[in-house]
C-alpha positions, -999 to 999 in steps of 0.1 A, spaced: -48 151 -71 -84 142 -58 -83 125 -29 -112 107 -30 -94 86 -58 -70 79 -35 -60 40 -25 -58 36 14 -17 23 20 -30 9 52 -64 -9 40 -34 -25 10 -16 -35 39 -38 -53 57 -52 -74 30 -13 -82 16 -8 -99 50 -41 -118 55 -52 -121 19 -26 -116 -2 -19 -154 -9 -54 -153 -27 -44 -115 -47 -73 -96 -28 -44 -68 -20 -36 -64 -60 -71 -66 -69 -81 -34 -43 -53 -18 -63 -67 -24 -93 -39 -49 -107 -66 -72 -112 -40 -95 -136 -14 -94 -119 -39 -102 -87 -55 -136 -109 -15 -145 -113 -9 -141 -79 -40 -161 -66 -34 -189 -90 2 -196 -79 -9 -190 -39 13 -159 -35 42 -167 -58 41 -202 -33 46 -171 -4 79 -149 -17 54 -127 -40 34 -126 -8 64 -115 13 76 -88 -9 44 -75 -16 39 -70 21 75 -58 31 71 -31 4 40 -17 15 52 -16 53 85 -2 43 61 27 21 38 35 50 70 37 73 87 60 52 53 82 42 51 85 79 85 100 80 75 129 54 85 106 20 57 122 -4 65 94 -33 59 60 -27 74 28 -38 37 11 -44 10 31 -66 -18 13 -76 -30 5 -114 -38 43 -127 0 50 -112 -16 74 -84 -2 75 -47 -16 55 -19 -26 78 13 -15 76 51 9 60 64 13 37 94 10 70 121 -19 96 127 7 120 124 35 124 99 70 142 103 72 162 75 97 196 70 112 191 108 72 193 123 45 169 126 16 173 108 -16 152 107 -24 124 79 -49 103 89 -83 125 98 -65 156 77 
């Protein structure tokens, strides 16, 4: 898989919890529908905002923990990259994500 096609899990996570009332998380994941929905009805009035942001911390904490498949993939179905450490603990060992 090229990762330059690659979403950024963290950059997803941010804008869930500061923007994601508006859809800007969605829309950087190219679920620009589901995104206009999301604006429109302010976040799902907040619980589409709260599960939206609980899944994507729970998928950076467990890709930090070795989990290769994530629960969020953006529009195309591709994986996000990194996870919430530098390092991820992967086959008993840490091993590098961010700066790989």
């Amino acid at each position: 898989m090229n990762e330059t096609k690659r979403k950024n899990r963290l950059i997803a996570l941010t804008l869930a919890m500061f923007l994601g009332f508006f859809g800007i998380d969605r829309f950087y994941l190219g679920k620009w529908k589901t995104g206009i929905l999301k604006g429109v009805t302010f976040g799902g009035l907040l619980f589409w905002w709260f599960i939206d942001g609980a899944l994507l911390l729970l998928d950076a904490f467990f890709h930090s923990l070795g989990k290769e498949k994530g629960i969020i993939k953006d529009a195309a179905g591709n994986e996000l990259k990194y996870g919430l450490s530098m390092y991820k603990f992967k086959n008993g060992r840490f091993e590098r994500d961010w700066f790989k």
